[in-house]
C-alpha angles and dihedrals in degrees: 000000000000113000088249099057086049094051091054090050084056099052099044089046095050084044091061092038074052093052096042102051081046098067094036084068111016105125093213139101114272099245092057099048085054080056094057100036089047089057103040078060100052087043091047095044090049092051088047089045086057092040083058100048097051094046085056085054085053094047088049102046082044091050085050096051091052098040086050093046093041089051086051087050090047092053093044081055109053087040083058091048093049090050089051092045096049093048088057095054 
């Protein structure tokens, strides 16, 4: 398991422990506490959408960087393998 992965399991699961607790002492009807559970979530699972999103634009930009870095190696290395080859003829 990565340590990011770690660190989301922790905060969703101190978000329940959160919610929890929340409704054990919260002073007010039962309908209205739904309502506003219902809408922290949608808020919640919007701002993780958009956490998501913008960790697949990083994967992407990092995917990018080492495709682009492998294809200069490859081509050191065949450059390396012509100039070897050459010095044996």
């Amino acid at each position: 398991m990565t340590t990011t992965s770690k660190i989301v399991l922790g905060v969703l699961g101190a978000a329940a422990a959160g919610v929890a607790i929340g409704m054990l002492v919260a002073p007010e009807k039962g309908c209205d506490m739904r309502e506003k559970i219902a809408s922290g979530a949608r808020d919640w699972a919007s701002e993780f959408t958009d956490w998501l999103t913008a960790r697949q634009k990083d994967l992407k930009d990092i995917k990018n960087t080492v495709a682009a870095h492998a294809e200069d190696v490859a081509d050191q290395a065949g450059a390396e393998w012509n100039k070897a080859k050459n010095t044996m003829s």
